[in-house]
Backbone as CSV, one residue per row, in Angstrom:
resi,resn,N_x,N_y,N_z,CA_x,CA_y,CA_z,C_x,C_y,C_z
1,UNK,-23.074,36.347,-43.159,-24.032,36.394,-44.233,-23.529,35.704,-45.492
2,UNK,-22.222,36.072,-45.802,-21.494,35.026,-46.888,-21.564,34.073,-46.754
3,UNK,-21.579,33.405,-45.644,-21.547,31.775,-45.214,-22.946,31.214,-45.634
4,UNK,-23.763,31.547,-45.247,-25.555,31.514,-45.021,-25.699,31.751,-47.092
5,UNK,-25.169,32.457,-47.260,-25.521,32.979,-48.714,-24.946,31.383,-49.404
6,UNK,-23.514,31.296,-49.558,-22.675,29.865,-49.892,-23.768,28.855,-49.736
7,UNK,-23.723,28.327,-48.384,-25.039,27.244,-47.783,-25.930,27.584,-48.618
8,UNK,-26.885,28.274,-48.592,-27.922,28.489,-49.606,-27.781,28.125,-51.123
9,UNK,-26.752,28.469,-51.081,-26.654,28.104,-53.028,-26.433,26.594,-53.044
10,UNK,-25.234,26.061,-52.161,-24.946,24.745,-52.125,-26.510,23.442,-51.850
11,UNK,-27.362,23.932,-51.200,-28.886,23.704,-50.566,-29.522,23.648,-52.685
12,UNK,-29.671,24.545,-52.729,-30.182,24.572,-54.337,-29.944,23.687,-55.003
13,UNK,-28.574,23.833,-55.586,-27.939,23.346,-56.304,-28.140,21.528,-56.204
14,UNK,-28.126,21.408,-54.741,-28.564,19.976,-54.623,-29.756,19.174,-54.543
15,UNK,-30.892,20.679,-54.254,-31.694,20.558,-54.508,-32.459,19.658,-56.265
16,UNK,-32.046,20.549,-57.137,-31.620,20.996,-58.847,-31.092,19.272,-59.553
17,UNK,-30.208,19.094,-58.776,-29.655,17.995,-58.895,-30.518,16.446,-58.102
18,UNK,-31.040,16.258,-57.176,-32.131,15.559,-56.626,-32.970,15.843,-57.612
19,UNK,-33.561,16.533,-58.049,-34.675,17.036,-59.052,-34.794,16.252,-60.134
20,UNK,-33.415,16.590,-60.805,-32.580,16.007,-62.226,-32.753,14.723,-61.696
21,UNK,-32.326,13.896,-61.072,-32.158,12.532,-60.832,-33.636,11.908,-61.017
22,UNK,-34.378,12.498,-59.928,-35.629,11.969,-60.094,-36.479,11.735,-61.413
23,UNK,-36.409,12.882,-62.411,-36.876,12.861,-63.383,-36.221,11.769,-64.564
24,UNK,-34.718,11.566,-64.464,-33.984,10.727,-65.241,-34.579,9.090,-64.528
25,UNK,-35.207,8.986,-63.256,-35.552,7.809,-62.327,-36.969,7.607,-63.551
26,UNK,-37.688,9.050,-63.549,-38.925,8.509,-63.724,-39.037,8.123,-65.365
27,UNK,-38.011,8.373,-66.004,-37.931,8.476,-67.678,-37.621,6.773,-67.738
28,UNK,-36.477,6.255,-66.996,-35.786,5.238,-67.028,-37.066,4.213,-67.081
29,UNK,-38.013,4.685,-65.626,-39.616,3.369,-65.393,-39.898,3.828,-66.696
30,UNK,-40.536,4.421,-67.318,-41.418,4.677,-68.639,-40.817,3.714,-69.810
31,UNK,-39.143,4.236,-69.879,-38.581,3.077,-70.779,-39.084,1.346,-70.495
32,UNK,-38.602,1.115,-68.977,-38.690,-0.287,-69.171,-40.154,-0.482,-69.058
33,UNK,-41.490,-0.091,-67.940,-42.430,-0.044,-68.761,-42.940,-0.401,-70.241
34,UNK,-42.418,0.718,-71.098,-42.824,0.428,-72.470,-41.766,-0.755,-72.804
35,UNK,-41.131,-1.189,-72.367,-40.223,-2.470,-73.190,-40.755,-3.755,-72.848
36,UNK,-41.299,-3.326,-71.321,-41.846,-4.727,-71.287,-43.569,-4.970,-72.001
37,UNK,-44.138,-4.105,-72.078,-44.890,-4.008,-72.484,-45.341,-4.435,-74.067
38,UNK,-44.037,-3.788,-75.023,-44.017,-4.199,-76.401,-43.216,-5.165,-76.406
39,UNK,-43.038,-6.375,-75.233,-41.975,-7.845,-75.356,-43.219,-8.428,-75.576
40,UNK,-43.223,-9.701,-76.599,-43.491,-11.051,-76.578,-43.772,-11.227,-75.158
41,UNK,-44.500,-12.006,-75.219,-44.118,-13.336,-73.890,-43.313,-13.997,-74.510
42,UNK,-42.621,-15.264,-73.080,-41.719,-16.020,-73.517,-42.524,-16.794,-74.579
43,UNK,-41.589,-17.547,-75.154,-42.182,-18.426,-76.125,-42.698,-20.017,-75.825
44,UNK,-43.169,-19.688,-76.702,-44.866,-21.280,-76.066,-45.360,-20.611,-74.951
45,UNK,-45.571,-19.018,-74.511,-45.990,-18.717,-73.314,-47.244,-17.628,-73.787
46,UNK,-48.000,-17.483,-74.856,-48.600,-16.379,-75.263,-50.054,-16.262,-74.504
47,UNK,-49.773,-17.062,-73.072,-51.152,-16.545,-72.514,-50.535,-16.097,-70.983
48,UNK,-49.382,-15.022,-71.277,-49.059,-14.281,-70.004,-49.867,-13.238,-69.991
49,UNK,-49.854,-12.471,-70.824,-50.824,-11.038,-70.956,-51.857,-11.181,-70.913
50,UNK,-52.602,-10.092,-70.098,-54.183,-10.165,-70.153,-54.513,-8.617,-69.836
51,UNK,-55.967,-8.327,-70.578,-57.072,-7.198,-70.671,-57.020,-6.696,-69.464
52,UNK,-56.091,-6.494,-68.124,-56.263,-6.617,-66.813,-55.795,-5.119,-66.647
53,UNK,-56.123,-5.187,-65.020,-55.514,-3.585,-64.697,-53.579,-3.845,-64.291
54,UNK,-53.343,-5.026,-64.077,-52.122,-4.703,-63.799,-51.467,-4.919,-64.850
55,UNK,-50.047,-4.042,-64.948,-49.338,-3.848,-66.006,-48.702,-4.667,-66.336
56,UNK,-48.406,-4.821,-67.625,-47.880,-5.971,-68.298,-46.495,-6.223,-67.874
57,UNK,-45.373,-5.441,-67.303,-44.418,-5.439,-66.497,-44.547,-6.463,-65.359
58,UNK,-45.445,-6.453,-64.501,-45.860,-6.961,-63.090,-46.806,-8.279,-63.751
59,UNK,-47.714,-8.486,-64.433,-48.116,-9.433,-65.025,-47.042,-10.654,-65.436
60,UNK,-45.768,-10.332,-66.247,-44.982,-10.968,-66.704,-43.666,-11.411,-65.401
61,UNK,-43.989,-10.615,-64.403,-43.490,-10.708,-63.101,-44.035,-11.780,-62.095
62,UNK,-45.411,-11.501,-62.035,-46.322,-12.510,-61.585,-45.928,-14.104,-62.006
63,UNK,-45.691,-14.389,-63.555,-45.957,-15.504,-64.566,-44.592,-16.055,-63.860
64,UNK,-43.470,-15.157,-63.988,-42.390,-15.806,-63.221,-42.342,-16.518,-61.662
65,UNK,-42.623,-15.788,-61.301,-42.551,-15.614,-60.069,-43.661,-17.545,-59.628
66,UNK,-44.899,-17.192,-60.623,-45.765,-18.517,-60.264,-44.690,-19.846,-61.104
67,UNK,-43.873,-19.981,-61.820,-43.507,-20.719,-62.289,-42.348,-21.136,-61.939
68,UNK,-41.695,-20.125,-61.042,-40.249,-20.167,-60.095,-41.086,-21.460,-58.980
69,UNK,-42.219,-21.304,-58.345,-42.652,-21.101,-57.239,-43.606,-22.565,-57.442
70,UNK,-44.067,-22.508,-58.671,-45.104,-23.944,-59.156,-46.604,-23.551,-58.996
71,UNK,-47.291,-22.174,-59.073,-48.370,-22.254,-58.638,-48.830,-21.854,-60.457
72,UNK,-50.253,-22.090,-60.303,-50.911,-22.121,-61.575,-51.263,-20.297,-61.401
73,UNK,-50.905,-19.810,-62.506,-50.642,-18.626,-63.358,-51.871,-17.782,-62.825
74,UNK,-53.198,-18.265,-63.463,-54.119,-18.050,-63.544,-54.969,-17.861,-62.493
75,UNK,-54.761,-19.157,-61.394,-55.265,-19.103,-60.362,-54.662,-17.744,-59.033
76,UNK,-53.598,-17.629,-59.526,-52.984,-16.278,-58.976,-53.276,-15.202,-59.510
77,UNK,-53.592,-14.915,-60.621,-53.954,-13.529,-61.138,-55.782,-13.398,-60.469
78,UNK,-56.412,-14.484,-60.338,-58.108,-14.660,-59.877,-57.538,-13.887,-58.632
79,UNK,-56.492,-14.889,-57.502,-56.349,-14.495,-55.774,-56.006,-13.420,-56.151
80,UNK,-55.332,-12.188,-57.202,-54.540,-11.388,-56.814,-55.915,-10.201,-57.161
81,UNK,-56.957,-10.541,-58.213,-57.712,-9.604,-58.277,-58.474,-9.302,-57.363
82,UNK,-59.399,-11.128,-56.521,-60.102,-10.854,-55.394,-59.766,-10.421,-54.139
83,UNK,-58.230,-10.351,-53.839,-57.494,-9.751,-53.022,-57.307,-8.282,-52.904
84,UNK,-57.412,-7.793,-54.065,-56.960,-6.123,-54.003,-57.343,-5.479,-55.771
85,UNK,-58.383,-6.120,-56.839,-58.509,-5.582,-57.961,-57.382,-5.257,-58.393
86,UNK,-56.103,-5.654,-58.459,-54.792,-5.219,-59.112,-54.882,-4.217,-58.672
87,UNK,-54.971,-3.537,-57.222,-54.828,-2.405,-57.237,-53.349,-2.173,-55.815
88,UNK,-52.034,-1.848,-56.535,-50.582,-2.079,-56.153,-50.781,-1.272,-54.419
89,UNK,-51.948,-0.312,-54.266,-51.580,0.924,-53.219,-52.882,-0.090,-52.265
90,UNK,-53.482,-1.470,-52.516,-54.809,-2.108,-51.485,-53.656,-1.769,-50.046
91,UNK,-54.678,-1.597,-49.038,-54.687,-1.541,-47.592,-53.455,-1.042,-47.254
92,UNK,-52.552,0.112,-47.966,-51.556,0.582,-47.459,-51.065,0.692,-46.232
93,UNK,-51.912,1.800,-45.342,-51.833,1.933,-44.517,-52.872,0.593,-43.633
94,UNK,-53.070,-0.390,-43.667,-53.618,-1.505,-42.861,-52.823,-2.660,-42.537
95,UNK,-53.007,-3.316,-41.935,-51.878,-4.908,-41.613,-51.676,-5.828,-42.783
96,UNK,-53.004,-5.714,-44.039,-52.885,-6.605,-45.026,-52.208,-5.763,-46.171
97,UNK,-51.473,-5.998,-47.228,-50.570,-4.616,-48.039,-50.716,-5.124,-49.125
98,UNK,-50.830,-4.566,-50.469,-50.630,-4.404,-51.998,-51.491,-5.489,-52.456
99,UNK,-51.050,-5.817,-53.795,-51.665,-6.979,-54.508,-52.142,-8.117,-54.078
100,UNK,-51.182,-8.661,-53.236,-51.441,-9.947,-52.672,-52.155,-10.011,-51.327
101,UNK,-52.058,-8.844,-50.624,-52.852,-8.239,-49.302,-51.784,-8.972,-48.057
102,UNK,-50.642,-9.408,-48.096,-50.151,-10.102,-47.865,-49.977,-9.017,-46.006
103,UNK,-49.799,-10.171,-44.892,-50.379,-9.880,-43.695,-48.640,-9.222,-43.374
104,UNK,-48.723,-7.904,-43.037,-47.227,-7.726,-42.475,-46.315,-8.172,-41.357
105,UNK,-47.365,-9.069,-40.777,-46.741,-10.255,-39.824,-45.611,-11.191,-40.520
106,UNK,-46.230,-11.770,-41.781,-45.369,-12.793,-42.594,-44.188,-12.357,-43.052
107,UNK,-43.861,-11.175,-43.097,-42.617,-10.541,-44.064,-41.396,-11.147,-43.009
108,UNK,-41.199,-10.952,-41.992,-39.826,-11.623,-41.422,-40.040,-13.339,-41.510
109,UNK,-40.837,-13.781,-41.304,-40.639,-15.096,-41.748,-40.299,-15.497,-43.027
110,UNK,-41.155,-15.060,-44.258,-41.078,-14.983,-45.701,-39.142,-14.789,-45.869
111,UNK,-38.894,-13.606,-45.258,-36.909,-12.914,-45.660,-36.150,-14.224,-44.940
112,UNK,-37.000,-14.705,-44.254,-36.011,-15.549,-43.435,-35.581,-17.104,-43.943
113,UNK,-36.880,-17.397,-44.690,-37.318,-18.562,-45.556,-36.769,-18.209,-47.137
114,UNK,-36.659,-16.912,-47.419,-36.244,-16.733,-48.746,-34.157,-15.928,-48.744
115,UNK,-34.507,-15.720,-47.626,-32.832,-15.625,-47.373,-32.537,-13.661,-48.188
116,UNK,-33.997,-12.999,-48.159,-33.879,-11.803,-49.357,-34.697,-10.849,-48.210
117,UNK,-34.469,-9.615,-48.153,-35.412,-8.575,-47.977,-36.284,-8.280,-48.607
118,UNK,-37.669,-8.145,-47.897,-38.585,-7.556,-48.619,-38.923,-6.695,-48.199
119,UNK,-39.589,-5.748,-49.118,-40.446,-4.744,-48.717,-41.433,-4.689,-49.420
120,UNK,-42.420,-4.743,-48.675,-43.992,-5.274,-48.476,-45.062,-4.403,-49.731
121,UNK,-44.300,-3.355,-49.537,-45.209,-2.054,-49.972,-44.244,-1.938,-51.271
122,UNK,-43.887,-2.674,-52.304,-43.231,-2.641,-53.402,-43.934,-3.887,-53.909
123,UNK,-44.585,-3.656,-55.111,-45.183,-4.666,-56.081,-44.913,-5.699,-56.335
124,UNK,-43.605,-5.610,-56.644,-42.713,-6.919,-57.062,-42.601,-7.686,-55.595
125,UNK,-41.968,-7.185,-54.887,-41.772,-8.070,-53.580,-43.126,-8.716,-52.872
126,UNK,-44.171,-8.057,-53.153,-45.511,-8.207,-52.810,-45.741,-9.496,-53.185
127,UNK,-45.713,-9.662,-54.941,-46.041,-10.811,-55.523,-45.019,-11.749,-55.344
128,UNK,-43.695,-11.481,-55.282,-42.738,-12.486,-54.730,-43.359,-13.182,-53.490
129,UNK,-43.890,-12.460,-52.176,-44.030,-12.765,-51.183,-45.439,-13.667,-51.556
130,UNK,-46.050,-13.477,-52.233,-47.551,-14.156,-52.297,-47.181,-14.898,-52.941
131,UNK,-46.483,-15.314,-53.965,-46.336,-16.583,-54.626,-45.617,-17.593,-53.720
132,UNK,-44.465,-16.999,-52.499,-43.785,-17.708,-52.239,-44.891,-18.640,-50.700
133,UNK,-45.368,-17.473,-50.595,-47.044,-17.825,-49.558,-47.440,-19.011,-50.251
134,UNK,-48.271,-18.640,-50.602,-49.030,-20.338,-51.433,-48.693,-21.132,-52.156
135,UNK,-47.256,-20.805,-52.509,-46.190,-22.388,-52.721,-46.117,-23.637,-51.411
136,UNK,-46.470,-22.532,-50.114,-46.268,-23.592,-49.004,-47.621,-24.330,-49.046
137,UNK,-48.654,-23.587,-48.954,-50.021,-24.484,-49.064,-49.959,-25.449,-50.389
138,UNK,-49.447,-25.055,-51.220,-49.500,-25.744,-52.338,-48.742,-27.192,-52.295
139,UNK,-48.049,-26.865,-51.227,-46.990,-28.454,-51.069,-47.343,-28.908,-50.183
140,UNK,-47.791,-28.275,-49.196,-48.564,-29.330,-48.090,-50.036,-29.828,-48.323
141,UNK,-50.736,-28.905,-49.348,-52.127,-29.691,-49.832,-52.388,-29.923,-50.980
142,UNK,-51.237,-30.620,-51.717,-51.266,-30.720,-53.496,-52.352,-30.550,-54.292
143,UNK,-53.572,-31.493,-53.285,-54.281,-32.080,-54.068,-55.625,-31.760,-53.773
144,UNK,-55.575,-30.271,-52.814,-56.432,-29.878,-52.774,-56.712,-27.920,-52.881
145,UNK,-56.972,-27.661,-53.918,-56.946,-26.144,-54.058,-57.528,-25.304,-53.480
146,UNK,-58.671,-25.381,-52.532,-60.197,-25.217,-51.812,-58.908,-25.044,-50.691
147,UNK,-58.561,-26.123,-49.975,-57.518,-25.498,-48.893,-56.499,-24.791,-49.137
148,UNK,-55.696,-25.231,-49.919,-54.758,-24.162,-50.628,-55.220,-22.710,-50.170
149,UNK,-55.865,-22.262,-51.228,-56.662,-20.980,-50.999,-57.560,-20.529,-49.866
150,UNK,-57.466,-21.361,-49.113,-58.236,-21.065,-47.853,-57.423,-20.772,-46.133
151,UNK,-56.143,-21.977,-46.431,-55.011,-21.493,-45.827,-53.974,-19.973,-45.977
152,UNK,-54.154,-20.059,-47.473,-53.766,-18.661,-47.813,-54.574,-17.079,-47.375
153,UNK,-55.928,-17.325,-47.251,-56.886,-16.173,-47.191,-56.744,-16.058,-45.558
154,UNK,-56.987,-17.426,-44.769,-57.415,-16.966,-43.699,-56.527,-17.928,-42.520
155,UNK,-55.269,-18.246,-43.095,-54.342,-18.493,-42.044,-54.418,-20.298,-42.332
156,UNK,-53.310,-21.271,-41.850,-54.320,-22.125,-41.858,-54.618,-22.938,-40.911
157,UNK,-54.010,-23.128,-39.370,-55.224,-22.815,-38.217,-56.835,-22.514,-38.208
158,UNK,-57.044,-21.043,-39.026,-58.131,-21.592,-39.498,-58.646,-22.037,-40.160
159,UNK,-58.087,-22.364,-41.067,-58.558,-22.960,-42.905,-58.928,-24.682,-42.092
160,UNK,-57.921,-25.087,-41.593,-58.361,-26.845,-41.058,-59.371,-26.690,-39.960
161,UNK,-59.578,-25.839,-39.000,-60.837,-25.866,-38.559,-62.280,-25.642,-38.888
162,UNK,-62.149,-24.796,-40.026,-63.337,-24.401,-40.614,-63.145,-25.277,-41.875
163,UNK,-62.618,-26.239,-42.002,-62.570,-27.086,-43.531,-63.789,-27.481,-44.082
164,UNK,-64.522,-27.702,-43.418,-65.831,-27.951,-44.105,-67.151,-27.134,-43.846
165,UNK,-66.279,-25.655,-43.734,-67.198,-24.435,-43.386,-67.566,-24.235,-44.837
166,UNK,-69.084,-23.844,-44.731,-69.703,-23.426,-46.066,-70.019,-21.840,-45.601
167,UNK,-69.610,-21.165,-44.804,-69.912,-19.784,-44.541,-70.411,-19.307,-45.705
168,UNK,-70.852,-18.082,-45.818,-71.141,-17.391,-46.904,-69.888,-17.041,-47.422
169,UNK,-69.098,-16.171,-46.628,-67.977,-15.668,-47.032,-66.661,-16.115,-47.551
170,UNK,-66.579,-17.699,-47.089,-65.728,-18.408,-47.402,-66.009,-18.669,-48.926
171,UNK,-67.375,-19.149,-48.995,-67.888,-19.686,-50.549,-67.815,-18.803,-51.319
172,UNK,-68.352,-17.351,-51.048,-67.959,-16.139,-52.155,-66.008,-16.019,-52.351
173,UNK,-65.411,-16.096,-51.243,-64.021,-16.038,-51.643,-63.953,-16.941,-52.405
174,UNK,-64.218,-17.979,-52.282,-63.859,-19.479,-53.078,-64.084,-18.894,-54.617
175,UNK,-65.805,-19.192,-54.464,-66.360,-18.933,-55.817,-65.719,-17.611,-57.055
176,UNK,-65.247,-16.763,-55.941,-64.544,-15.744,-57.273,-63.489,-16.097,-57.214
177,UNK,-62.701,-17.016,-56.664,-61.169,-17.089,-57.326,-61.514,-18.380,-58.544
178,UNK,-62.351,-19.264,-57.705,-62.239,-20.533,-58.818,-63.682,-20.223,-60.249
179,UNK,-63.832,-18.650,-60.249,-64.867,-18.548,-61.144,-64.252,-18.220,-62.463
180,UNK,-64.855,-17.728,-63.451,-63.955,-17.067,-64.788,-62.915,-18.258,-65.137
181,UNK,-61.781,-17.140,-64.891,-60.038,-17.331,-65.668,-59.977,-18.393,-64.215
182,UNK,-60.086,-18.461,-63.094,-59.411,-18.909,-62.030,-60.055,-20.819,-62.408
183,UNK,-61.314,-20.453,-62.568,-61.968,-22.038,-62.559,-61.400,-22.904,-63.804
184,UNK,-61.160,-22.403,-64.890,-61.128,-22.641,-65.725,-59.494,-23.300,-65.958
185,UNK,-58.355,-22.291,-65.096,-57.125,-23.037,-64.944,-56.872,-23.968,-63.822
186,UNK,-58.115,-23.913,-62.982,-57.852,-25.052,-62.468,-58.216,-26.303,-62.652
187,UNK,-59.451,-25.977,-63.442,-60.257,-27.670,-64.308,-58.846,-27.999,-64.903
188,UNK,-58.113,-27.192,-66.110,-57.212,-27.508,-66.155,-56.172,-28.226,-65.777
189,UNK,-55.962,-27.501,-64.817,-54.961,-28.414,-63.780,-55.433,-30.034,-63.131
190,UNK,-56.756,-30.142,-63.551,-57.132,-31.498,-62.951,-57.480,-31.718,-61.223
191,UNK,-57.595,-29.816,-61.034,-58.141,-29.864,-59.764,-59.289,-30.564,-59.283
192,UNK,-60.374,-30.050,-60.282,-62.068,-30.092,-60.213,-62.139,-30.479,-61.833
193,UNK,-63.563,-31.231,-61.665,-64.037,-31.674,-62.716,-64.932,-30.855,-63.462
194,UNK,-65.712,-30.411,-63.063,-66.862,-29.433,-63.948,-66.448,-27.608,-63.273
C-alpha cells in the first residue's frame, strides 16, 4: 500500500508539473502572438497585413514563405481563402488538410524535395508546403497563372487535359482566386490585362 500510495503521489506531481508546462507553452504563444502582431511589416513591405481571418503571425509567415518561394503574396492569400476561408482546422480529418488543403499524398514528396519534415496538420508547415506546391507550377508555367492554379487545385494531369475546360467549377475556382485582392495582384504582375 506504501508503494501504490508513493506511485500515486509521484503520478500527481507529474501530473502538476505537465500542467505547469502547458500553461507556461500556452502564455509563451500569446506572447509571440501579440509580438508579431504589434511588429511593423518589413520595411517597404506595409501591404503584408490584412482585415483577414488569419493571424497576423501566419499572414507574415505566408509573405515569407511566398517570397522565399517567388509566388505573388496576394494571389496566395485569394488560393488560401478559396481553399479553406483561413480556416487552420479545413478537412482535418479528410485527405486534403489546413489552409492550403494540401493532398496528404504530397507530404513525402514535398520532405523529400525540401530535405525538412512536415507535418501537414501544423499551419506553418501547411503554408510552407503550399507555397513550396505552386512554386513548381509557377516554374514550369511562368507565364501562365490560369494553369498555375489549376495544376495546383486539381493535379496537373488534369489541369493539361482539361486546359481549355470552361466547366462551371473550374471557372468559379478561377474566378474567386483571380477576383478582389487575387485579380488585382495579378494584373499587377502583368499576368492579365483587364
Amino acid at each position: 500500500r506504501d508503494e501504490l500510495a508513493v506511485q500515486q503521489t509521484i503520478v500527481e506531481e507529474l501530473h502538476a508539473e505537465i500542467v505547469d508546462k502547458q500553461d507556461e507553452i500556452k502564455t509563451l504563444e500569446a506572447l509571440l502572438e501579440k509580438k508579431f502582431n504589434d511588429a511593423a511589416p518589413p520595411r517597404g513591405n506595409s501591404d503584408i497585413y490584412h482585415d483577414i481571418k488569419l493571424p497576423k503571425a501566419l499572414q507574415l509567415y505566408t509573405w515569407q514563405c511566398c517570397e522565399y518561394f517567388g509566388i505573388d503574396y496576394k494571389v496566395f492569400l485569394s488560393l488560401m481563402y478559396v481553399e479553406s476561408g483561413y480556416d487552420i482546422d479545413a478537412g482535418k480529418d479528410s485527405q486534403y488538410v489546413g489552409l492550403v488543403q494540401m493532398s496528404v499524398d504530397n507530404i513525402g514528396y514535398i520532405e523529400k524535395e525540401l530535405g525538412i519534415d512536415i507535418d501537414i496538420y501544423n499551419p506553418y508547415d501547411n503554408i510552407l508546403a503550399g507555397t513550396y506546391w505552386l512554386s513548381r507550377y509557377a516554374a514550369k508555367y511562368p507565364d501562365d497563372i490560369c494553369m498555375q492554379l489549376q495544376c495546383y487545385n486539381m493535379g496537373e494531369a488534369n489541369a493539361i487535359k482539361n486546359k481549355n475546360n470552361t466547366s462551371e467549377k473550374v471557372q468559379i475556382f478561377m474566378d474567386a482566386i483571380l477576383s478582389d485582392r487575387g485579380k488585382n495582384a495579378v494584373k499587377e504582375a502583368g499576368y492579365i490585362d483587364n
